[in-house]
Backbone as XML, in Angstrom:
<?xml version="1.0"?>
<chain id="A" units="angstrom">
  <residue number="1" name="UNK">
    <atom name="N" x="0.847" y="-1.171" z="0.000"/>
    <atom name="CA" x="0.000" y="0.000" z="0.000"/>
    <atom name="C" x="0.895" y="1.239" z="0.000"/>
  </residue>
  <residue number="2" name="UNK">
    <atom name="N" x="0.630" y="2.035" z="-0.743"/>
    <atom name="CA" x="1.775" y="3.334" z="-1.070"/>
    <atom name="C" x="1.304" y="4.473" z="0.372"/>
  </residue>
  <residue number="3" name="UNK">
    <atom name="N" x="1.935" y="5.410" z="0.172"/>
    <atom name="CA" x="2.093" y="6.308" z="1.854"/>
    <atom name="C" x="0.770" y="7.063" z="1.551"/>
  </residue>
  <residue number="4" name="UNK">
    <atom name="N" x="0.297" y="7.712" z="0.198"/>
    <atom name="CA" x="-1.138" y="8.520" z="0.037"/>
    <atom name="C" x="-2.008" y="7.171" z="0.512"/>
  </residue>
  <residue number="5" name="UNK">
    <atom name="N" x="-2.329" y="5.994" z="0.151"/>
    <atom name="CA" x="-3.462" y="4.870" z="0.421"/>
    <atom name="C" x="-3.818" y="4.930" z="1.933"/>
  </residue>
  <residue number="6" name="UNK">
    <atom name="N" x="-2.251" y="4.741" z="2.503"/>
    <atom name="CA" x="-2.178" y="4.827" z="3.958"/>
    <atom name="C" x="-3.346" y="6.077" z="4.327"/>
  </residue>
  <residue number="7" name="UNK">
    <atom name="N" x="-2.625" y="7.222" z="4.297"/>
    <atom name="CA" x="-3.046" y="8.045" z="5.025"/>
    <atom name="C" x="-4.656" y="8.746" z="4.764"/>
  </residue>
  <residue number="8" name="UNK">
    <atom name="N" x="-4.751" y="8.230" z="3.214"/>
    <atom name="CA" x="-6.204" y="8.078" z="2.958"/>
    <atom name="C" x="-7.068" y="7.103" z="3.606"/>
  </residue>
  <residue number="9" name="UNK">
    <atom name="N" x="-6.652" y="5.945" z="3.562"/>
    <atom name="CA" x="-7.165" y="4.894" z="4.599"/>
    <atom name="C" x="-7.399" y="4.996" z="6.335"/>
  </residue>
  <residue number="10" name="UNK">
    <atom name="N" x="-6.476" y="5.847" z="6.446"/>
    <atom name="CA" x="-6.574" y="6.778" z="8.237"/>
    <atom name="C" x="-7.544" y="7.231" z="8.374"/>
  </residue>
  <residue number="11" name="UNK">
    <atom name="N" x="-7.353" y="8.521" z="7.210"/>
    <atom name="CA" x="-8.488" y="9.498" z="7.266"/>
    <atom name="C" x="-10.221" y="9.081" z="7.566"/>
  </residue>
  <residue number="12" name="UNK">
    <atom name="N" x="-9.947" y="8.134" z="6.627"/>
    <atom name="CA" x="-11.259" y="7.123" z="6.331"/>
    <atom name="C" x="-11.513" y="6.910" z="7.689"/>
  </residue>
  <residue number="13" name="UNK">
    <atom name="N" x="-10.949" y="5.810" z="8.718"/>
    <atom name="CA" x="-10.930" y="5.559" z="9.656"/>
    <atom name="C" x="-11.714" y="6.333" z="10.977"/>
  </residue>
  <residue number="14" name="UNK">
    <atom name="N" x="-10.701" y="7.523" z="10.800"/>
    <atom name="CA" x="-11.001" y="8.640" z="11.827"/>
    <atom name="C" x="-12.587" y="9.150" z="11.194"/>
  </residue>
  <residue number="15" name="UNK">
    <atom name="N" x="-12.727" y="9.595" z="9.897"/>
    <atom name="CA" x="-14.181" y="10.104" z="9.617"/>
    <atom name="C" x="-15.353" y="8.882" z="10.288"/>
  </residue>
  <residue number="16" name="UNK">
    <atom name="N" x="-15.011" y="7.883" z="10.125"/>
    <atom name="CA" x="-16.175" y="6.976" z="10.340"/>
    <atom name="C" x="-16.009" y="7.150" z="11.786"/>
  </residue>
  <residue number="17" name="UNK">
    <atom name="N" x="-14.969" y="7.232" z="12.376"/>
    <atom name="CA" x="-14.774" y="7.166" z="14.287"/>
    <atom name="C" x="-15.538" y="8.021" z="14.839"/>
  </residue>
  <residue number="18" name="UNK">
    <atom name="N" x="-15.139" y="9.318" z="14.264"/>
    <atom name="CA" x="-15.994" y="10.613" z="14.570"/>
    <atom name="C" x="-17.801" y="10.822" z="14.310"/>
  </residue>
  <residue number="19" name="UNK">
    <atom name="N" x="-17.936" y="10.389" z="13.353"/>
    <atom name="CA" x="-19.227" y="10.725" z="12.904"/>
    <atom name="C" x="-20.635" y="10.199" z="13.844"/>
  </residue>
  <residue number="20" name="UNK">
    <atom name="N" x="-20.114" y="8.823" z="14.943"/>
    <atom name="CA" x="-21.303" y="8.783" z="16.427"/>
    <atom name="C" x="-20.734" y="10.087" z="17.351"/>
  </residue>
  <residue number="21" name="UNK">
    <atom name="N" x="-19.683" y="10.883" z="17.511"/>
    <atom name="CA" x="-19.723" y="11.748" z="18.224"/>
    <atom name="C" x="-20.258" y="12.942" z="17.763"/>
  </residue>
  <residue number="22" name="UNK">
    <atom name="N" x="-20.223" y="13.288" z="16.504"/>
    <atom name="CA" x="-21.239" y="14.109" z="15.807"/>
    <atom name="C" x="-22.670" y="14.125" z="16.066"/>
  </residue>
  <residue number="23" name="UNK">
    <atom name="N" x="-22.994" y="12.721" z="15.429"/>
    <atom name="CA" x="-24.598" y="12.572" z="16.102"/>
    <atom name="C" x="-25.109" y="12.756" z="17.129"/>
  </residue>
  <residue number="24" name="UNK">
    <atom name="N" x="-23.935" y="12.450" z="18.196"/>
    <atom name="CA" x="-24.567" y="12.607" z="19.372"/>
    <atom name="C" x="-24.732" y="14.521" z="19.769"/>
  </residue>
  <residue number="25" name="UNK">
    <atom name="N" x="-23.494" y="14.749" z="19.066"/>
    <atom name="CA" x="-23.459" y="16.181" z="19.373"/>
    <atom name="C" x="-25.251" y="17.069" z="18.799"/>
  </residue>
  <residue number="26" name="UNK">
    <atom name="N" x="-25.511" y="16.211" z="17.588"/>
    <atom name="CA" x="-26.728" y="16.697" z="17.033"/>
    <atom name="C" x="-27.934" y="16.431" z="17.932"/>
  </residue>
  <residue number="27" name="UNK">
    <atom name="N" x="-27.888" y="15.060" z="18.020"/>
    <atom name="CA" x="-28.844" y="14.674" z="19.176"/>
    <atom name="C" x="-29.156" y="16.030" z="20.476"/>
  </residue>
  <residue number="28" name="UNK">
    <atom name="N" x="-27.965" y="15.343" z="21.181"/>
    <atom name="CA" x="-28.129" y="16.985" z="22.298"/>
    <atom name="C" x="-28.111" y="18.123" z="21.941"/>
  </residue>
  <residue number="29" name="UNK">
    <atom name="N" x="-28.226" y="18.749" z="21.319"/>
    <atom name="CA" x="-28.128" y="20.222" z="20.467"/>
    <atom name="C" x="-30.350" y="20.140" z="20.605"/>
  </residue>
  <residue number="30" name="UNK">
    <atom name="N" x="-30.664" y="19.204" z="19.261"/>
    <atom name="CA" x="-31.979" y="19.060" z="19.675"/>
    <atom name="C" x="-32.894" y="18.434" z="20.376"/>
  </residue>
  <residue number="31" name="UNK">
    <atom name="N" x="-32.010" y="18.100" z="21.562"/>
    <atom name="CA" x="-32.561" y="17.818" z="22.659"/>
    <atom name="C" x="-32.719" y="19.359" z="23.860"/>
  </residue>
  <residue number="32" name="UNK">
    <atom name="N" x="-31.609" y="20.355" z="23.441"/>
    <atom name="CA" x="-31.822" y="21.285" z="24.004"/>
    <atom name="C" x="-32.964" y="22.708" z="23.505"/>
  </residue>
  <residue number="33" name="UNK">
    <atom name="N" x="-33.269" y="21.833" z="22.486"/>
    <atom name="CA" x="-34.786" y="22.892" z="21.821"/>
    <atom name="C" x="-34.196" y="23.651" z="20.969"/>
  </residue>
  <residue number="34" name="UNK">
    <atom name="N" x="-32.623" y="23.390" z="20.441"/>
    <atom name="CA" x="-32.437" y="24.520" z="19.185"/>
    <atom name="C" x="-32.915" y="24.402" z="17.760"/>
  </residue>
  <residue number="35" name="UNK">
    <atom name="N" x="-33.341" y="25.334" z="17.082"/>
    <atom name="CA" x="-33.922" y="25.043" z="16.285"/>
    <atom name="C" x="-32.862" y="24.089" z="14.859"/>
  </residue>
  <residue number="36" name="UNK">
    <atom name="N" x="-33.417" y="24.029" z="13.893"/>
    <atom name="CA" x="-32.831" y="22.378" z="12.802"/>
    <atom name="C" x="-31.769" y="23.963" z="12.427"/>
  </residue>
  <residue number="37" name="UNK">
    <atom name="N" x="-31.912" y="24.880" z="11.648"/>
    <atom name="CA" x="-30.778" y="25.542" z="11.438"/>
    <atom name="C" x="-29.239" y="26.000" z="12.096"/>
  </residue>
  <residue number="38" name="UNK">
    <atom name="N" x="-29.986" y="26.220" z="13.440"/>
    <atom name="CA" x="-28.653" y="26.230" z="15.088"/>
    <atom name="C" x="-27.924" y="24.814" z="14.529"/>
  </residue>
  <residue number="39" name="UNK">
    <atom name="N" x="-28.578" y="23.957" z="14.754"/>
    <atom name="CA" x="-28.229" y="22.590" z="15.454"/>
    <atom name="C" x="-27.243" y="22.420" z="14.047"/>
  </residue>
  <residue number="40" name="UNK">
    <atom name="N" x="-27.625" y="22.374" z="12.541"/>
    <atom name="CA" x="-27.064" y="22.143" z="11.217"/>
    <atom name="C" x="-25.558" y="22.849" z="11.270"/>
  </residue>
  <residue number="41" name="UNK">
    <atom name="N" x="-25.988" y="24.270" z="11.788"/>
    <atom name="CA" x="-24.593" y="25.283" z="11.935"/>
    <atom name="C" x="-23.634" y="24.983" z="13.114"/>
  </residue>
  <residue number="42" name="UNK">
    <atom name="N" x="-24.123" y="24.664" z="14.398"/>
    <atom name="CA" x="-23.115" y="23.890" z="15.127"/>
    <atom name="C" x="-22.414" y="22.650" z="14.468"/>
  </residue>
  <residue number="43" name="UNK">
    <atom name="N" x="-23.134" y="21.717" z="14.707"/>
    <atom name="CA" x="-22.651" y="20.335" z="13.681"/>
    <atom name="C" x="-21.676" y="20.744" z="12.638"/>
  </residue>
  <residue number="44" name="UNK">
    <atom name="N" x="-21.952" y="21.609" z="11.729"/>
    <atom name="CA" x="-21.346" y="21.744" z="10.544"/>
    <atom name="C" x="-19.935" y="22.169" z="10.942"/>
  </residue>
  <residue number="45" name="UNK">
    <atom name="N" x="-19.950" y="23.295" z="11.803"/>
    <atom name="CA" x="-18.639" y="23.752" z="12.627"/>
    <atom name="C" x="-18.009" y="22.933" z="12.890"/>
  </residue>
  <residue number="46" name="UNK">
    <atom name="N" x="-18.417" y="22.101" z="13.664"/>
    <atom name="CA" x="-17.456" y="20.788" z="14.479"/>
    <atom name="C" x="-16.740" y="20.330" z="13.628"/>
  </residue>
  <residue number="47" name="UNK">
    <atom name="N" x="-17.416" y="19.609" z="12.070"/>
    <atom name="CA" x="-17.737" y="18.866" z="11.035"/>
    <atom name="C" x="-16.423" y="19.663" z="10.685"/>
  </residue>
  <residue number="48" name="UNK">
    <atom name="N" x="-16.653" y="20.745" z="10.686"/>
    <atom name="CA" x="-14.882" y="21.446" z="10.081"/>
    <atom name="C" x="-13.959" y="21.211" z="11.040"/>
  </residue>
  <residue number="49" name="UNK">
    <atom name="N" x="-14.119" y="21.630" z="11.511"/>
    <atom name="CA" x="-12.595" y="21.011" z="12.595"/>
    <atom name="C" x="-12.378" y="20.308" z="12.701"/>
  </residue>
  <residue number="50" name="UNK">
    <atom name="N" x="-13.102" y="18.972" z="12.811"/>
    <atom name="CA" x="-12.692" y="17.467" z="12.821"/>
    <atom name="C" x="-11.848" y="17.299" z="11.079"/>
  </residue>
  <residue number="51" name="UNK">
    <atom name="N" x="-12.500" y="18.409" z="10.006"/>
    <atom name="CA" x="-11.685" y="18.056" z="8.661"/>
    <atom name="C" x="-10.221" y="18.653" z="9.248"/>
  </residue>
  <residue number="52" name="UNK">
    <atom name="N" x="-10.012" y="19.677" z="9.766"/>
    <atom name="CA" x="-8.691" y="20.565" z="10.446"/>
    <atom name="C" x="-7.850" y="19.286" z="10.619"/>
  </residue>
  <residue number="53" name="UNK">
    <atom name="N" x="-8.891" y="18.703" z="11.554"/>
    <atom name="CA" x="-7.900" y="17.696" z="12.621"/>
    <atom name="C" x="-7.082" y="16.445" z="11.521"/>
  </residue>
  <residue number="54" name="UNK">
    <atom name="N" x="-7.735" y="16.521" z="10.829"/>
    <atom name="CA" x="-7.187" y="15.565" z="9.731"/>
    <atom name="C" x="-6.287" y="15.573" z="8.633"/>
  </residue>
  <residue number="55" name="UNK">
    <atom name="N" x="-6.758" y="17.067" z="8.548"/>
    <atom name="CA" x="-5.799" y="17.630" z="7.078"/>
    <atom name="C" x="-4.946" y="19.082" z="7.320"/>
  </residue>
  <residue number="56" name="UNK">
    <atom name="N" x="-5.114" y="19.364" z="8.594"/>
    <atom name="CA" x="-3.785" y="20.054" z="8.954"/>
    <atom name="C" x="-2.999" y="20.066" z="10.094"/>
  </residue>
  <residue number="57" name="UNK">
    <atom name="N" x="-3.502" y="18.715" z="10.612"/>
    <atom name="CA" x="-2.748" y="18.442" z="11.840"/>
    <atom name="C" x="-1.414" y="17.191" z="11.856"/>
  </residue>
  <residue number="58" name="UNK">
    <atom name="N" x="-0.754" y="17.216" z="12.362"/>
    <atom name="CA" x="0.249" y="15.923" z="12.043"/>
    <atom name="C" x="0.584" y="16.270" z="13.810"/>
  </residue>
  <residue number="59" name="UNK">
    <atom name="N" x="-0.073" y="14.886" z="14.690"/>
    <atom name="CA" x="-0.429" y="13.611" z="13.581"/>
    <atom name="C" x="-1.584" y="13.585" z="13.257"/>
  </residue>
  <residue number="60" name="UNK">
    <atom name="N" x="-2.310" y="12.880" z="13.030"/>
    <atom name="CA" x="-3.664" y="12.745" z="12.294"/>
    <atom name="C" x="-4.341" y="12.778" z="14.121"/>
  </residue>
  <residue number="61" name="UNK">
    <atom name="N" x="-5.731" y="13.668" z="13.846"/>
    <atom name="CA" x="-6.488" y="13.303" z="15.368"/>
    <atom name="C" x="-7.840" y="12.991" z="15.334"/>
  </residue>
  <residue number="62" name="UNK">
    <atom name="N" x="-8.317" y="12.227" z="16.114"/>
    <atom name="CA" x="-9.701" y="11.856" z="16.168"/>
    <atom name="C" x="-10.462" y="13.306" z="17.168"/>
  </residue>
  <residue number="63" name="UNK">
    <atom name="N" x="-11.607" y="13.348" z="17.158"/>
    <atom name="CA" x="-12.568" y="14.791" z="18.021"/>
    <atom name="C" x="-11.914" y="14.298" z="18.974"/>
  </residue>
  <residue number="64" name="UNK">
    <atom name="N" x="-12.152" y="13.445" z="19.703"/>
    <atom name="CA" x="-11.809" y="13.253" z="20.946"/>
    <atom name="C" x="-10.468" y="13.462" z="21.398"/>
  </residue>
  <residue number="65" name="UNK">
    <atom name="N" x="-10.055" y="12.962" z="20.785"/>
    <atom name="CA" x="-8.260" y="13.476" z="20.780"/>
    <atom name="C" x="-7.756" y="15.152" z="20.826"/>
  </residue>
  <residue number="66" name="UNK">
    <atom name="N" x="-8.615" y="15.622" z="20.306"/>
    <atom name="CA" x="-8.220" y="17.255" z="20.553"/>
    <atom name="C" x="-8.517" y="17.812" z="21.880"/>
  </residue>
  <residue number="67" name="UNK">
    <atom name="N" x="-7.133" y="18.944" z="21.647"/>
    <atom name="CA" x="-7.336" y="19.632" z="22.920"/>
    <atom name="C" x="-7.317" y="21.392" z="23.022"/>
  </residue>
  <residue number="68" name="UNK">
    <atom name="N" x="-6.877" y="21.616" z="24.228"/>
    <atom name="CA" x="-6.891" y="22.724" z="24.319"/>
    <atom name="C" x="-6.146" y="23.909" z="22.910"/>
  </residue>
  <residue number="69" name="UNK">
    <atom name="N" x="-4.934" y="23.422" z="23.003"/>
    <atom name="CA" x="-3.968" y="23.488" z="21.450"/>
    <atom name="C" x="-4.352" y="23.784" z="20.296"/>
  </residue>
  <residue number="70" name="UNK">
    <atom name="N" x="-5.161" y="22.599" z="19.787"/>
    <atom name="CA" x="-5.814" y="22.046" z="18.584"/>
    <atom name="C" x="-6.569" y="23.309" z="18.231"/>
  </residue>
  <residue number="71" name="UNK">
    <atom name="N" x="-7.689" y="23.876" z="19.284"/>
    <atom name="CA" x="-8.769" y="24.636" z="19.341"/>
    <atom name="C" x="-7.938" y="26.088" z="18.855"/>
  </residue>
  <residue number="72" name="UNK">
    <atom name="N" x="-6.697" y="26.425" z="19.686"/>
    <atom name="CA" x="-6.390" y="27.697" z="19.513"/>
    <atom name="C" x="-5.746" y="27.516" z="17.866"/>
  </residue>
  <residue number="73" name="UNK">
    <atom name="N" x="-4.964" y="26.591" z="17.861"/>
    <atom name="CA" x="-4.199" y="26.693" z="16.113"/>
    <atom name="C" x="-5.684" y="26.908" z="15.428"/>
  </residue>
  <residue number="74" name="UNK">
    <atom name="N" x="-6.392" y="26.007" z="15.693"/>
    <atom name="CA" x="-7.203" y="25.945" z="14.619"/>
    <atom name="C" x="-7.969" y="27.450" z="14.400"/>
  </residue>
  <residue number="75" name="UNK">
    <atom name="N" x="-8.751" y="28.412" z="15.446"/>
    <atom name="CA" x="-8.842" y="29.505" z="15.326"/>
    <atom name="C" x="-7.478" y="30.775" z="14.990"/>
  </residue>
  <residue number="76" name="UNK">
    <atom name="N" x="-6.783" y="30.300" z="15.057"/>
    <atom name="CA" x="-5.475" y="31.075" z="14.765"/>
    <atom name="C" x="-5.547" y="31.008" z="13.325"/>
  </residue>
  <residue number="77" name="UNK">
    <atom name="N" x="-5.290" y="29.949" z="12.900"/>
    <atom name="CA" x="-4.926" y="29.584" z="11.072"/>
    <atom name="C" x="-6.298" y="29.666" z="10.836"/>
  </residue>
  <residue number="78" name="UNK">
    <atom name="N" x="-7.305" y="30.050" z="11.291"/>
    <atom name="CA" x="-8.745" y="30.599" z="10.604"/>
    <atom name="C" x="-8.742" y="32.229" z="10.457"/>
  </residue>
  <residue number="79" name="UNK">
    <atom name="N" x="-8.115" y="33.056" z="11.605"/>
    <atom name="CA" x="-7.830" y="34.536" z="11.734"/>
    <atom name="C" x="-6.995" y="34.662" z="10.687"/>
  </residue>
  <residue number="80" name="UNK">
    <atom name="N" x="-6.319" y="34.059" z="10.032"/>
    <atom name="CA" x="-4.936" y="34.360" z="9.481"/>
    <atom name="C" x="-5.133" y="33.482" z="8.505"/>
  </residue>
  <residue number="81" name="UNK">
    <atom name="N" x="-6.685" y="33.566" z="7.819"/>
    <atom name="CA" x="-6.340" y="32.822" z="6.298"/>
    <atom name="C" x="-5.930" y="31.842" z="5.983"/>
  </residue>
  <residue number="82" name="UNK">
    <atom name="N" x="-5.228" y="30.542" z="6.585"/>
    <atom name="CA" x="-4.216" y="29.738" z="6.579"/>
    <atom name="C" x="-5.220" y="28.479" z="6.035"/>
  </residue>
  <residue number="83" name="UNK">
    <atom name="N" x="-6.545" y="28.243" z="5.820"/>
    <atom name="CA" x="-7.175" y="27.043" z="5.344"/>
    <atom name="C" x="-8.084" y="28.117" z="4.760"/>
  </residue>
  <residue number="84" name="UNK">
    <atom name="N" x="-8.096" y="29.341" z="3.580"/>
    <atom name="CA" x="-9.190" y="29.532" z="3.467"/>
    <atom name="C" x="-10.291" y="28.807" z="2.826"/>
  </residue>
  <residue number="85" name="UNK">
    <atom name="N" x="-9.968" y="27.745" z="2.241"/>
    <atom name="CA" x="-10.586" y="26.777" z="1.106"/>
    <atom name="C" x="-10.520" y="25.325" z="1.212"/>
  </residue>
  <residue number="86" name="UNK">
    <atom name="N" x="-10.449" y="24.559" z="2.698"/>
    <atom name="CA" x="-10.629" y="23.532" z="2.829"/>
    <atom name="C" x="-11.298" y="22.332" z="2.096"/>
  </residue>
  <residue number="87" name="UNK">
    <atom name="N" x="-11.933" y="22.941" z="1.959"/>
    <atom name="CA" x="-13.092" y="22.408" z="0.943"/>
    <atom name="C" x="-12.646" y="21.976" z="-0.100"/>
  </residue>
  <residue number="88" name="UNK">
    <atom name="N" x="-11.431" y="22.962" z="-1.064"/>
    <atom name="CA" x="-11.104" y="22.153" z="-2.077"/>
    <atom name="C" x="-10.040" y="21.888" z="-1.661"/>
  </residue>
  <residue number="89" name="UNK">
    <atom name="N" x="-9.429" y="20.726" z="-0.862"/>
    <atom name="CA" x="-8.454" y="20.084" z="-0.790"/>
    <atom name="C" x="-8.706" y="18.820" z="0.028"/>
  </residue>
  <residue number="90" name="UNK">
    <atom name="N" x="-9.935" y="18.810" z="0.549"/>
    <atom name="CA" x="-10.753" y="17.652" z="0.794"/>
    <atom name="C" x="-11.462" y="16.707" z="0.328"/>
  </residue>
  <residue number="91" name="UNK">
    <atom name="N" x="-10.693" y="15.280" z="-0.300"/>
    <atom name="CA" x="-11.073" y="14.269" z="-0.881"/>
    <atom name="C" x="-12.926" y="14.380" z="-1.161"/>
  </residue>
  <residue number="92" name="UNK">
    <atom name="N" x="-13.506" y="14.007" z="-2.331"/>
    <atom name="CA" x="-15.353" y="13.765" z="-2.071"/>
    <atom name="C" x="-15.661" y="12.234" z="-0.950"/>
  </residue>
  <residue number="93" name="UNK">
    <atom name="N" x="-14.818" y="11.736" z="-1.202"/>
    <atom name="CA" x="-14.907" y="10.530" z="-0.226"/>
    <atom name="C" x="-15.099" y="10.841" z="1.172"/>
  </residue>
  <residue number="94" name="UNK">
    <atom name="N" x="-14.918" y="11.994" z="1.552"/>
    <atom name="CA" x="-15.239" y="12.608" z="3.208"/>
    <atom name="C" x="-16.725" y="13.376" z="3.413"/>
  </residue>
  <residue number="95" name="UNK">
    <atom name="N" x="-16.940" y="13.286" z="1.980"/>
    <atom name="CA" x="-18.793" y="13.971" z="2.403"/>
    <atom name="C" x="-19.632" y="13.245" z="2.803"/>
  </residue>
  <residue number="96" name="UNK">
    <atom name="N" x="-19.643" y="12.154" z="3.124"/>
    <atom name="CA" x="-20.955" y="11.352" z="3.501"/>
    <atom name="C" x="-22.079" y="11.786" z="3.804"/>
  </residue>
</chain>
């Protein structure tokens, strides 16, 4: 397996790992009475940072795995332009 398969195959990994902590995050969101747009725009947020955690972090991190750190780079390199376009550098295989 060549070093891109690998780390595509990670990625894979970690997206499927993450995505019951998502739900759940959705779950409680409308369990707290926010409305489907709140709850879509939180989620979706997370939903980016967990892509952060994957595609600009080394080493590779699962949600849970992040920390205090993670949170500030990641708002740092958001102030400062540094991922403005995530989106296109993110495999379609991560949209589920």
């Amino acid at each position: 397996m060549s070093d891109s398969n690998s780390y595509d195959a990670r990625v894979r990994v970690i997206r499927v790992y993450n995505q019951p902590i998502l739900e759940d995050f959705r779950a409680w969101l409308e369990q707290a009475g926010l409305s489907e747009k709140t709850v879509r725009n939180h989620v979706d947020n997370i939903d980016f940072f967990t892509h952060y955690l994957v595609y600009y972090d080394n080493p590779l991190k699962k949600l849970d795995e992040a920390d205090g750190s993670d949170v500030r780079m990641f708002v740092f390199d958001n102030e400062r332009g540094a991922h403005p376009n995530i989106w296109g550098i993110v495999p379609a295989c991560c949209f589920d």
